[in-house]
C-alpha positions as CSV (number, residue, x, y, z in Angstrom):
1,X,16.1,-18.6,-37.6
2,X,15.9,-18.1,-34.0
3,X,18.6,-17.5,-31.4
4,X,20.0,-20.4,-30.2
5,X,20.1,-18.7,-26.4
6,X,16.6,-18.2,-26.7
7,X,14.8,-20.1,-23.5
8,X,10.9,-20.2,-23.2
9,X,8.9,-19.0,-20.3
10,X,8.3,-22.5,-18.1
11,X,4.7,-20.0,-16.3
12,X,2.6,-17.1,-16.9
13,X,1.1,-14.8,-14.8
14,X,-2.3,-14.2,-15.3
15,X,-3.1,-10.5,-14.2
16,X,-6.8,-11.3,-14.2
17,X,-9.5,-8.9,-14.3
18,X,-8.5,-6.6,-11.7
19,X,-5.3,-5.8,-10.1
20,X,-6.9,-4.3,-6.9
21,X,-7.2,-6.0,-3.8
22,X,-10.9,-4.6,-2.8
23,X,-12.7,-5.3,-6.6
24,X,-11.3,-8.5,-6.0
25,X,-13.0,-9.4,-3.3
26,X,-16.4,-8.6,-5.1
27,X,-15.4,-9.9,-8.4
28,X,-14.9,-13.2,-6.0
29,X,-18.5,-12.9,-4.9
30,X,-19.7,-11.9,-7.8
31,X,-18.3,-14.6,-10.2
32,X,-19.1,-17.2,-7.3
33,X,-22.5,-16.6,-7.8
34,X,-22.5,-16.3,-11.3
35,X,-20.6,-19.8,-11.5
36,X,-23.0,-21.7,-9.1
37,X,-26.1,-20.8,-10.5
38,X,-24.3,-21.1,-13.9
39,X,-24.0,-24.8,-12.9
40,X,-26.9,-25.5,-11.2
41,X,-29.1,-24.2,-14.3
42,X,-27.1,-26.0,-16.8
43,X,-26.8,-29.4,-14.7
44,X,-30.6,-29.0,-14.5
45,X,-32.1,-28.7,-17.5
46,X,-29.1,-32.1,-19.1
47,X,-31.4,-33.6,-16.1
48,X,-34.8,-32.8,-16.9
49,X,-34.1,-33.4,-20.9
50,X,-32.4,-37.0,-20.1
51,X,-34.8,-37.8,-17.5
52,X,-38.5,-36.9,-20.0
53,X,-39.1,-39.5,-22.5
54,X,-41.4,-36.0,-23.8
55,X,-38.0,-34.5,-24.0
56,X,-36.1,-36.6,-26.3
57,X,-37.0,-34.6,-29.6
58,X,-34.2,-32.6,-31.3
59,X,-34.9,-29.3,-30.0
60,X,-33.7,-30.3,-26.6
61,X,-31.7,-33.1,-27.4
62,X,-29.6,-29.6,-28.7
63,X,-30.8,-27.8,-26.1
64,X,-28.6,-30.7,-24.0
65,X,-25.8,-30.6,-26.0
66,X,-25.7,-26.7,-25.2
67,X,-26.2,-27.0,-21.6
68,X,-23.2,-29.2,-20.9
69,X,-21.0,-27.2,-23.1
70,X,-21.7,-24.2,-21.5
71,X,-21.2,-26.1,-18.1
72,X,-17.6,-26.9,-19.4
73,X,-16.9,-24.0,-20.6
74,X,-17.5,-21.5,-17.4
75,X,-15.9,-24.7,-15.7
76,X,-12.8,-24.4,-17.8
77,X,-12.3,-20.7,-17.1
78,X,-14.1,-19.2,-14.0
79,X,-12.8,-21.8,-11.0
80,X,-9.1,-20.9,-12.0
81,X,-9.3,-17.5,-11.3
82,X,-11.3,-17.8,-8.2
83,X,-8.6,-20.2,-7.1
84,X,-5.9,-17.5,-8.1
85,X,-7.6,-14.2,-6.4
86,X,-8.6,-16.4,-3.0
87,X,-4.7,-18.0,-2.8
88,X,-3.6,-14.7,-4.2
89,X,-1.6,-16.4,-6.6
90,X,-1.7,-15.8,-10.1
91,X,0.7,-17.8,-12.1
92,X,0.1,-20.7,-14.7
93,X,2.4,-23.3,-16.2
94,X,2.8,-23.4,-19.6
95,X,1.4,-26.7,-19.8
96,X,-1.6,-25.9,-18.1
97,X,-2.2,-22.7,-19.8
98,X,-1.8,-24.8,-23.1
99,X,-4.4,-27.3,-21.5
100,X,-6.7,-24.0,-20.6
101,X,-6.7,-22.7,-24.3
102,X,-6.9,-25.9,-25.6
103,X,-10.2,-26.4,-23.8
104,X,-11.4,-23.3,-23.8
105,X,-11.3,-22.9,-28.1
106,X,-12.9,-26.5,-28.0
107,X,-15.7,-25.7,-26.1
108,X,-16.0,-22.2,-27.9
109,X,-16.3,-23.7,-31.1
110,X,-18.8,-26.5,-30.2
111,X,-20.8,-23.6,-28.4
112,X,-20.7,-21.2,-31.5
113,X,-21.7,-24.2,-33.9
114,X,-24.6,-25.6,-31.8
115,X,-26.4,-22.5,-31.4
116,X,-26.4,-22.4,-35.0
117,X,-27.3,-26.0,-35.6
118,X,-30.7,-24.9,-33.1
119,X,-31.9,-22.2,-34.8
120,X,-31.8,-24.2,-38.2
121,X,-33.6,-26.5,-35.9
122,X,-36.5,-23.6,-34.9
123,X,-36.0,-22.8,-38.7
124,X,-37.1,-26.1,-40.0
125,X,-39.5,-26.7,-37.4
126,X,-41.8,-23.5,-38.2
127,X,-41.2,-23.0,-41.8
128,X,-41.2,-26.4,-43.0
129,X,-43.5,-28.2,-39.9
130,X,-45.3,-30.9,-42.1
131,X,-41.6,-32.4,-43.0
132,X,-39.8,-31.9,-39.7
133,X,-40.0,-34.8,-38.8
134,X,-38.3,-35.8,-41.8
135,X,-35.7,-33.7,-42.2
136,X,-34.8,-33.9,-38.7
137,X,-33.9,-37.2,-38.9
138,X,-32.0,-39.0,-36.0
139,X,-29.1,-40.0,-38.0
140,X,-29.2,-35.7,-39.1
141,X,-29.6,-34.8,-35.4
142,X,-26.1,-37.2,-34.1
143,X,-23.9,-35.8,-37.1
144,X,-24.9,-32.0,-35.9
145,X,-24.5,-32.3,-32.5
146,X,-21.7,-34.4,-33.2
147,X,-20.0,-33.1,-36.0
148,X,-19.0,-30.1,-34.1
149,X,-17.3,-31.9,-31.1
150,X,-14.9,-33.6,-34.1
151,X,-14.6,-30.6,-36.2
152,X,-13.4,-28.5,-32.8
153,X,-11.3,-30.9,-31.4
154,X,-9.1,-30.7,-34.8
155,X,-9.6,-27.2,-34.9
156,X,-8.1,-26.9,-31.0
157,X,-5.9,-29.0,-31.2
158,X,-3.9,-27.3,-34.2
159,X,-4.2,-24.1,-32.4
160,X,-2.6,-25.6,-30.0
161,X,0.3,-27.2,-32.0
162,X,1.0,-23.8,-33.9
163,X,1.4,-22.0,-30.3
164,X,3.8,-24.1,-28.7
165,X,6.1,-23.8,-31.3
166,X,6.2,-20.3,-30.3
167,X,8.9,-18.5,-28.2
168,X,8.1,-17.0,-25.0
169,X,11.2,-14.9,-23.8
170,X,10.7,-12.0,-22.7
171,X,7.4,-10.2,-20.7
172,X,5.5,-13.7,-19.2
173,X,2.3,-11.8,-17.9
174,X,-0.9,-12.3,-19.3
175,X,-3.5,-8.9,-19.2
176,X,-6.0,-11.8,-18.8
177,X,-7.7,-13.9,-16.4
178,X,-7.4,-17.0,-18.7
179,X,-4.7,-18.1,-21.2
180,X,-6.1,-17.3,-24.6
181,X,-4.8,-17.1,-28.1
182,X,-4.6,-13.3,-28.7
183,X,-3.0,-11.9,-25.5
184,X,-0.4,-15.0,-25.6
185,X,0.5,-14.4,-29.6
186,X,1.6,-10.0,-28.5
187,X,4.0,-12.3,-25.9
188,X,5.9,-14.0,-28.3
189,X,9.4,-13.3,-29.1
190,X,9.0,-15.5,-32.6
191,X,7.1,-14.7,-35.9
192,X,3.4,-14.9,-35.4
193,X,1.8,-14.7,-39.2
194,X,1.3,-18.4,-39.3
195,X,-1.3,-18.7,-36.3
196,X,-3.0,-15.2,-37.0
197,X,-4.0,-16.4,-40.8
198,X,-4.8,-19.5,-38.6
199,X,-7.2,-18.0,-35.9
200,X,-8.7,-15.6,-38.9
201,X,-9.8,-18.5,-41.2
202,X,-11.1,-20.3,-37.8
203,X,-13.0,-17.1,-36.6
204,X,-14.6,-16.7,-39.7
205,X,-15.7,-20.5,-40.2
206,X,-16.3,-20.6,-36.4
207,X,-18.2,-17.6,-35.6
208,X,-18.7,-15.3,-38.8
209,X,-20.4,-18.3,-40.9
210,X,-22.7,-19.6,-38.0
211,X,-23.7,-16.2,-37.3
212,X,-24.6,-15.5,-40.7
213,X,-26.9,-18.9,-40.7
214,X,-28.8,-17.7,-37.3
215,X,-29.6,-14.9,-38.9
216,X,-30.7,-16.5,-42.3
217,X,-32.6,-18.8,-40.4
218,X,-34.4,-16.3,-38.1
219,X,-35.1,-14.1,-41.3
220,X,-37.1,-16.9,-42.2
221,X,-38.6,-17.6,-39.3
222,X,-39.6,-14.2,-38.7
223,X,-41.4,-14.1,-42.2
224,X,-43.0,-16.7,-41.3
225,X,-44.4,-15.2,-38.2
226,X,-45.9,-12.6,-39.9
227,X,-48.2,-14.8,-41.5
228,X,-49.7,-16.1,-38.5
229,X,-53.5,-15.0,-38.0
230,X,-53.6,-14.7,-34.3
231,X,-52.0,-11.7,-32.9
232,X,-51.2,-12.6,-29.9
233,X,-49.6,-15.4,-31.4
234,X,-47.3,-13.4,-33.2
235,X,-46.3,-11.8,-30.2
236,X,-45.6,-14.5,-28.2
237,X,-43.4,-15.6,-31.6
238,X,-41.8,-12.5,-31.2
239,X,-40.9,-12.7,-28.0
240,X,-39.3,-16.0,-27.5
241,X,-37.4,-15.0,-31.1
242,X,-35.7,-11.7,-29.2
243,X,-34.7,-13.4,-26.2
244,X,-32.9,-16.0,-28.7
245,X,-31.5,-13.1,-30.7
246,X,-29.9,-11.2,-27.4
247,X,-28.2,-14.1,-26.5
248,X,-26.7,-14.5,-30.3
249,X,-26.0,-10.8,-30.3
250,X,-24.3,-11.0,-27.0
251,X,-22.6,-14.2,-28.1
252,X,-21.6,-13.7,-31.4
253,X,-20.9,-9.6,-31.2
254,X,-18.1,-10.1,-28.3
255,X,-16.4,-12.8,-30.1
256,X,-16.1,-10.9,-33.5
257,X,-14.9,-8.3,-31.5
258,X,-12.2,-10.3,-30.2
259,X,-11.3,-12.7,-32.6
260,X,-12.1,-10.5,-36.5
261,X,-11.7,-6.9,-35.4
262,X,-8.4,-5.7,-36.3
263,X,-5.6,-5.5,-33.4
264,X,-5.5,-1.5,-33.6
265,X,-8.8,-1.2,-32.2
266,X,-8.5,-3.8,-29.5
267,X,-7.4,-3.2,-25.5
268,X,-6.9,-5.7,-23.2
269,X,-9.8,-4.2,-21.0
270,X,-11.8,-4.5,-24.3
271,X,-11.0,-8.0,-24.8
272,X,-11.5,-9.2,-20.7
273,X,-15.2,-7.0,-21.1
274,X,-16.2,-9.1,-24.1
275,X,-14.7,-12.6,-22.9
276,X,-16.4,-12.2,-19.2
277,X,-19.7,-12.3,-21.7
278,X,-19.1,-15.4,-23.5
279,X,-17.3,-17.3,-20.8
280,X,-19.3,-16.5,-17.7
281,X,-22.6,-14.6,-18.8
282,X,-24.3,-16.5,-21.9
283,X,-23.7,-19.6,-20.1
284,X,-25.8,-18.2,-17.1
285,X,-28.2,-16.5,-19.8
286,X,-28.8,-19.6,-21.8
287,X,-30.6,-21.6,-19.1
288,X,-33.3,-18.9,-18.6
289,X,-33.8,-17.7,-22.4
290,X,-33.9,-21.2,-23.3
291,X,-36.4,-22.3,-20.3
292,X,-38.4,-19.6,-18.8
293,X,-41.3,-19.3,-22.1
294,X,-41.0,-23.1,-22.9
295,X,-43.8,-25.3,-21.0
296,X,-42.3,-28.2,-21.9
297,X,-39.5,-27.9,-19.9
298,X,-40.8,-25.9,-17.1
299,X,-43.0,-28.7,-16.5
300,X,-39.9,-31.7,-16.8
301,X,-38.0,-29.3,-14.2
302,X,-41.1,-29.3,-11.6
303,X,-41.1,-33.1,-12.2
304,X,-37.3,-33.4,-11.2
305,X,-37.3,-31.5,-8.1
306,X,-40.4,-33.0,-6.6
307,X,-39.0,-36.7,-7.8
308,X,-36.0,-35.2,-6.3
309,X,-37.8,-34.0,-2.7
310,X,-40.4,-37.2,-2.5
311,X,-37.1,-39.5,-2.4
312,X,-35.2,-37.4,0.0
313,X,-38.6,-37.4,2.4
């Protein structure tokens, strides 16, 4: 049982990425940019996918899904602490940072899942092409791209209800630039077990089991590249498959780092490093990986900005 004179911290300070004052200023910059294009990219491509009538097929009726929640997940993380190195202050109430973590895990989780749920997509699609159609049935395509936004918001929430029964009395900052479940859980003054078993069995049906499927899926898919005739067909295969698989590897390798690794081999510096690349830079990558080979949408994006320029003319 816990002290009765025990009193939890009402804020947090969130130390952020860098403590000084000059790498600030080009973390600012640089995490501007990387935000804006972040948005622009994502924002376009929900456009040009809503806006095609060519577009509404699964592949990017996913690809969608993806783009807005990587949009609202760099939104939940980045603006904060560009609002807290430009005002130069760095504190968070617990509320918020409940409402930040909340958020963030949510969007995580749905992030994690759907890139899964696409490459079973690609999966289908090339190994099994003449029933596609069939198996990627509409009433299929709403319970995976929606099953995931239910399945995390239970997920979050409980997160969330296991940490604010927690006791913050002592130390209050954050080695962070966002509140998140790890550096929060070595602040607590009370017993922890319960939400570490917690964020294991979550890491490993969030991110261990969907990274497994990518790569089931892509073994396929790659065997069933290797049977294609054309050689330059194969390449081109190839290709668009190892720009997918960067993005998983970036993706999925920084989060197991984070989230399955054990504690003794984790630093703060290790764990900002690895979040910086799935809260600010695979949400930046996946509008380009996704985009840049595919025709498709190249052409629905030329469509949207010139609609886009002939009605502001």
């Amino acid at each position: 049982m816990e002290p009765r004179n025990q009193t939890s911290a009402s804020e947090f300070i969130l130390l952020g990425l860098s403590e000084n004052p000059e790498q600030e200023t080009l973390l600012f910059a640089l995490f501007l940019c990387v935000y804006v294009v972040t948005v622009v990219g994502n924002l376009l491509i929900i456009l040009a996918v809503s806006s095609d009538s060519h577009l509404h097929t699964p592949m990017y009726f996913f690809l969608g899904n993806l783009s807005l929640v990587d949009f609202c997940l760099a939104t939940n993380t980045v603006p904060k602490m560009l609002v807290n190195i430009q005002t130069k202050s760095k504190s968070i109430s617990y509320p918020c940072c409940l409402t930040q973590m909340y958020f963030f895990h949510f969007f995580g989780i749905v992030d994690s899942v759907l890139i899964a749920v696409m490459a079973y997509d690609r999966f289908v699609a090339i190994c099994h092409p003449l029933h596609y159609t069939t198996i990627m049935s509409p009433r299929l395509c709403g319970l995976l791209a929606g099953g995931p936004w239910v399945f995390s918001c239970f997920i979050s929430l409980t997160h969330i209800l296991l940490m604010a029964r927690l006791v913050f009395c002592g130390n209050n900052k954050i080695p962070h630039y966002f509140c998140d479940l790890t550096p929060l859980l070595r602040l607590s003054c009370t017993d922890t077990s319960v939400n570490k078993i917690f964020v294991l069995i979550v890491a490993g049906m969030v991110i261990a089991m969907p990274f497994l499927c990518i790569l089931a899926s892509y073994a396929h898919i790659i065997v069933a590249i290797m049977k294609v005739p054309s050689a330059g067909g194969r390449k081109k295969a190839f290709s668009t498959c190892s720009s997918h698989l960067s993005v998983v590897a970036l993706f999925y390798g920084t989060t197991i780092g984070v989230y399955l690794c054990p504690s003794s081999v984790r630093t703060a510096v290790k764990e900002k490093a690895s979040a910086v690349m799935y809260t600010a830079v695979t949400p930046l990558l996946n509008p380009f990986i996704y985009s840049l080979r595919n025709q498709d949408l190249k052409g629905a994006l030329r469509k949207l900005v010139n609609r886009k320029i002939t009605s502001s003319s």
